[in-house]
BADREN-904013 format. One record per atom (N, C-alpha, C): residue number from 0; atom name; x, z, y. Coordinates in steps of 0.2 Angstrom, whole numbers. Layout:
N
<r NUM; 'CA'; <X; Z; Y>> ...
//
This chain:
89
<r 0; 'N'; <488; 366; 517>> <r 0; 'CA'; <484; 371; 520>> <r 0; 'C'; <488; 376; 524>> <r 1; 'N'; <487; 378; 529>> <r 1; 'CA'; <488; 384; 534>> <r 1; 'C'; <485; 389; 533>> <r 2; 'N'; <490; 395; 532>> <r 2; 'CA'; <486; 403; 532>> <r 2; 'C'; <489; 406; 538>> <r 3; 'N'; <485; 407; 542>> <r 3; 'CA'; <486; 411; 546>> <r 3; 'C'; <487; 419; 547>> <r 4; 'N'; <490; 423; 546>> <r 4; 'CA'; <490; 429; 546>> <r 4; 'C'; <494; 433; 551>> <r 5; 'N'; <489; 438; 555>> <r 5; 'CA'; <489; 442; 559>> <r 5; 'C'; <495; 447; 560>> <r 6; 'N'; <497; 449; 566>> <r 6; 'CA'; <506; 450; 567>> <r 6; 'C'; <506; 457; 564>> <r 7; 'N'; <502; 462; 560>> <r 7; 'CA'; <505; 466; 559>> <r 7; 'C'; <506; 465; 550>> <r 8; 'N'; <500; 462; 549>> <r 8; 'CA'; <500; 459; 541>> <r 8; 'C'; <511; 454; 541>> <r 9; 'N'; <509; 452; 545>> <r 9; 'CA'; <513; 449; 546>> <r 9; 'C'; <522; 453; 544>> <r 10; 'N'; <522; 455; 550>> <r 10; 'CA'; <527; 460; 548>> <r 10; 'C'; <528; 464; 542>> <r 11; 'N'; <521; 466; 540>> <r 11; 'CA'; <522; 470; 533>> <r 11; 'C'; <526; 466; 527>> <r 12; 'N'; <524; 459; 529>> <r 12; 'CA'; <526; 452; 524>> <r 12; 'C'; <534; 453; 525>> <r 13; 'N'; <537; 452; 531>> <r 13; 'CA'; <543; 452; 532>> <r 13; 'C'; <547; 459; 531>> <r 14; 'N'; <544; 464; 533>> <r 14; 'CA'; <550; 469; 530>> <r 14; 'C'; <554; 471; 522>> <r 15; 'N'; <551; 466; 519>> <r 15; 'CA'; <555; 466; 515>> <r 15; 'C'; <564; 461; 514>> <r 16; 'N'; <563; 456; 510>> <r 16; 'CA'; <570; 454; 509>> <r 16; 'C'; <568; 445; 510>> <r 17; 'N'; <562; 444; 511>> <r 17; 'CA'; <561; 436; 510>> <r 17; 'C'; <554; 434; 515>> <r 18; 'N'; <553; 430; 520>> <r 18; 'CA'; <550; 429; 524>> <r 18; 'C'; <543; 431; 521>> <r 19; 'N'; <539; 430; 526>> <r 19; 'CA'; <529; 432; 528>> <r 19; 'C'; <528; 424; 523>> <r 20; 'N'; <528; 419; 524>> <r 20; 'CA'; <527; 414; 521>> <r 20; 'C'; <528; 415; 512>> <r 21; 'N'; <533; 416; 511>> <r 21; 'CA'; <538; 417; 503>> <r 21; 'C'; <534; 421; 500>> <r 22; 'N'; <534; 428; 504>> <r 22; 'CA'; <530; 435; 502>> <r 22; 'C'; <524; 433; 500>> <r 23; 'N'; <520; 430; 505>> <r 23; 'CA'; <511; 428; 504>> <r 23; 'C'; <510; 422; 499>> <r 24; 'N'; <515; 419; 496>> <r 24; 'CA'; <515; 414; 491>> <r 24; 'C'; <516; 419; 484>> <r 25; 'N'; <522; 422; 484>> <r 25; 'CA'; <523; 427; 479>> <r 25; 'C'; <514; 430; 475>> <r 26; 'N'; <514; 434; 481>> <r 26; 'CA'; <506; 437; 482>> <r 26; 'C'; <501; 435; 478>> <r 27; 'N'; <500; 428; 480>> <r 27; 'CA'; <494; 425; 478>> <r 27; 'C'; <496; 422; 470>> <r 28; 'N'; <504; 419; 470>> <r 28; 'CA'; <503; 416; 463>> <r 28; 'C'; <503; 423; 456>> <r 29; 'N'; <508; 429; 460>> <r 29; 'CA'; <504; 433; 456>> <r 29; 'C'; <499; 437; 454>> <r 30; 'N'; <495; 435; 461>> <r 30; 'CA'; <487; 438; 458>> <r 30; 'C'; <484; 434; 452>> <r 31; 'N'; <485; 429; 456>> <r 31; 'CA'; <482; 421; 451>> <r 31; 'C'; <481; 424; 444>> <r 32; 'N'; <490; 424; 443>> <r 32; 'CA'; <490; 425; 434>> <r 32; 'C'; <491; 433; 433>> <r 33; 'N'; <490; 438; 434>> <r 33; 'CA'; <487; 443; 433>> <r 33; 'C'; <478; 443; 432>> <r 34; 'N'; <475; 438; 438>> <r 34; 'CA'; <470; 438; 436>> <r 34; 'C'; <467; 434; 431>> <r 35; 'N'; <472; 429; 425>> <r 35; 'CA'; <472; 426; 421>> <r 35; 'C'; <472; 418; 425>> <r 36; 'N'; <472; 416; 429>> <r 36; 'CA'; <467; 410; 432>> <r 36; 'C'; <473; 405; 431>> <r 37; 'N'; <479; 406; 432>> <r 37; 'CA'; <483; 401; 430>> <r 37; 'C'; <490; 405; 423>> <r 38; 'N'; <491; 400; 421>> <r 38; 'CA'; <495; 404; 414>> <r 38; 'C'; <503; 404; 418>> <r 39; 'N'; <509; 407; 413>> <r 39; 'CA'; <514; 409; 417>> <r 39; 'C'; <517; 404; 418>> <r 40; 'N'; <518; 398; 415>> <r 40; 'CA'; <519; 392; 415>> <r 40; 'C'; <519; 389; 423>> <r 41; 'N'; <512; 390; 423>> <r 41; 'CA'; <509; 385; 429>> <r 41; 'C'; <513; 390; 436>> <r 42; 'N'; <512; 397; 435>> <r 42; 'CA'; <514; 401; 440>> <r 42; 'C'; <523; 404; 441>> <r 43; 'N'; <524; 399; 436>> <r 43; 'CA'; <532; 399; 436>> <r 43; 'C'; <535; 392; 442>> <r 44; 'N'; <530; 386; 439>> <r 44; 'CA'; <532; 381; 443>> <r 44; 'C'; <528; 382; 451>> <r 45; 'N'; <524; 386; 451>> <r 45; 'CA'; <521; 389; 459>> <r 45; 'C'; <525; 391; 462>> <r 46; 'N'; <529; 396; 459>> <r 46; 'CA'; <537; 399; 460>> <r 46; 'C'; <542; 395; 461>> <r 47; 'N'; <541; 389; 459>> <r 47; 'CA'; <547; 387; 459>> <r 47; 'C'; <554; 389; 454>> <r 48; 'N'; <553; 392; 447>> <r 48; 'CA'; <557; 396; 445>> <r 48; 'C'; <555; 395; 438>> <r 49; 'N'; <560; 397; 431>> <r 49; 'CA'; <559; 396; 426>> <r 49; 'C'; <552; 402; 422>> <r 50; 'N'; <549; 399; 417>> <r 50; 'CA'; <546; 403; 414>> <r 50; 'C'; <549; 412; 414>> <r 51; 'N'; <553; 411; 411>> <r 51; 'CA'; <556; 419; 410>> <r 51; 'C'; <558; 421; 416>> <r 52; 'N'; <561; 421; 421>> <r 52; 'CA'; <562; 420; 426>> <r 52; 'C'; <555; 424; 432>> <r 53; 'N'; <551; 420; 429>> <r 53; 'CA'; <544; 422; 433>> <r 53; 'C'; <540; 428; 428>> <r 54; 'N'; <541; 428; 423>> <r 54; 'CA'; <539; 435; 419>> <r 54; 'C'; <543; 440; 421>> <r 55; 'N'; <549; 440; 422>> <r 55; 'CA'; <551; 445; 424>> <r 55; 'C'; <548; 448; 430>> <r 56; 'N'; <549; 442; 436>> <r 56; 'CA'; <546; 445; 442>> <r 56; 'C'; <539; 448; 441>> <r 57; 'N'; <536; 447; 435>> <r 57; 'CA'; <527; 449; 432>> <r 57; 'C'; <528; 457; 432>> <r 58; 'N'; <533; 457; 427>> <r 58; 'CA'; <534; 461; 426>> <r 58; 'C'; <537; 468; 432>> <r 59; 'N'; <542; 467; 435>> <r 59; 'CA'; <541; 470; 441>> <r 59; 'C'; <535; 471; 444>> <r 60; 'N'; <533; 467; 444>> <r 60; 'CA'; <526; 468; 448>> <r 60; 'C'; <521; 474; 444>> <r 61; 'N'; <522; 475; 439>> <r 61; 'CA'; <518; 478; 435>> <r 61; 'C'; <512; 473; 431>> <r 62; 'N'; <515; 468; 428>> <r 62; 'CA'; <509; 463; 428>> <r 62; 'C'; <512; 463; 420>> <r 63; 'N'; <507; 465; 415>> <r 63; 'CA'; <513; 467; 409>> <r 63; 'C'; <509; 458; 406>> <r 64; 'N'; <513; 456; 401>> <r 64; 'CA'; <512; 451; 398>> <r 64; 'C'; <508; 449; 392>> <r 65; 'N'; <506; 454; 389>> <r 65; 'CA'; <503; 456; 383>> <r 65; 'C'; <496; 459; 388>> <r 66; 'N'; <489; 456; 387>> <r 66; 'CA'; <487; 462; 392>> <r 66; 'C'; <480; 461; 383>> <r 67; 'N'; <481; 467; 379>> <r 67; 'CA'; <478; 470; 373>> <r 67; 'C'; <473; 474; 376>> <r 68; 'N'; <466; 474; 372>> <r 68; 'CA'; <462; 480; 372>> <r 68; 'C'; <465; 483; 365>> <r 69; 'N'; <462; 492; 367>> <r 69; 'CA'; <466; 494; 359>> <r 69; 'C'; <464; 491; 353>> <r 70; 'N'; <456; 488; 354>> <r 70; 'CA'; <455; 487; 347>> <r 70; 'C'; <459; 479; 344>> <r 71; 'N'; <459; 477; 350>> <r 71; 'CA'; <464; 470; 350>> <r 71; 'C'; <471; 473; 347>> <r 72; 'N'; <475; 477; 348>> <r 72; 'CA'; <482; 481; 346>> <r 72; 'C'; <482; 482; 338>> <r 73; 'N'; <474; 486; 337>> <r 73; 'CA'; <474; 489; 333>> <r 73; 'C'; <473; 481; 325>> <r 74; 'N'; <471; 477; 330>> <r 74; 'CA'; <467; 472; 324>> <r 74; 'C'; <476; 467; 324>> <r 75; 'N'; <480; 466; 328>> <r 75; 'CA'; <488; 464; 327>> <r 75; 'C'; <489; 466; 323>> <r 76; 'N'; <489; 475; 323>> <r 76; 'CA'; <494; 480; 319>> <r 76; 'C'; <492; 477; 311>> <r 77; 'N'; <486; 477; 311>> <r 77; 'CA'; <483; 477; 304>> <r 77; 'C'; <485; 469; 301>> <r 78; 'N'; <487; 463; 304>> <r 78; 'CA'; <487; 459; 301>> <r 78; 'C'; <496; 459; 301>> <r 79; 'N'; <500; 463; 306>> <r 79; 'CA'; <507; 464; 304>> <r 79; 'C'; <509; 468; 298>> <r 80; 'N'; <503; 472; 295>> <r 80; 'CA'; <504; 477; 289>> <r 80; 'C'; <503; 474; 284>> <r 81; 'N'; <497; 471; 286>> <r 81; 'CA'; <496; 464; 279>> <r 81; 'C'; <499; 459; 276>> <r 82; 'N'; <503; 456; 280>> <r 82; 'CA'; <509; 449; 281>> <r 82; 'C'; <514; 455; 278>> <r 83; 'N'; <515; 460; 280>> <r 83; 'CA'; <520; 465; 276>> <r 83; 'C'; <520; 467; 271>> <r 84; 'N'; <513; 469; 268>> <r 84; 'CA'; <510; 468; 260>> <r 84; 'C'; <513; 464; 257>> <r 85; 'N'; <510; 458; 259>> <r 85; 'CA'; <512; 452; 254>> <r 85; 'C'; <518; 450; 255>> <r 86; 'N'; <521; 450; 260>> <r 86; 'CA'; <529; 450; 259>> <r 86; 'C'; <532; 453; 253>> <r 87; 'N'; <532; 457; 253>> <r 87; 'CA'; <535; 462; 250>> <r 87; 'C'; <534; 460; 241>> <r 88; 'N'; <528; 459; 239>> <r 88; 'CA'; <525; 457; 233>> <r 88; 'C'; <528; 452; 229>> 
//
């Protein structure tokens, strides 16, 4: 497939450190798995690049890893407290 984009889009693509094409793939595979659709797995090898490798890049991006609601946090925290219970016992 061809994407054609428009010469100022264009540019905006390129004034960074890596071509209009590279940057526009970047883009997309990050949106993808921030918007969950592909796991980091699949969006490491769309990259081209290791797992960890590509989380990081997530993470610059602001694309955090962990993505919790707080009751999600709060229901982890309680089952790390209770594994800590019983350990201890």
């Amino acid at each position: 497939m061809t994407l054609q984009l428009d010469e100022d889009l264009s540019r905006l693509l390129e004034s960074g450190d890596q071509p209009a094409a590279d940057a526009a793939r970047e883009f997309i595979v990050l949106e993808l798995y921030r918007r969950r659709r592909i796991s980091s797995g699949k969006a490491a090898e769309l990259m081209g690049e290791g797992k960890q490798e590509f989380l990081e890049r997530a993470d610059r991006a602001g694309i955090p890893y962990f993505d919790f609601t707080a009751e999600e946090w709060a229901q982890e925290l309680e089952a790390v407290e209770q594994i800590t219970r019983e350990h201890r016992r």
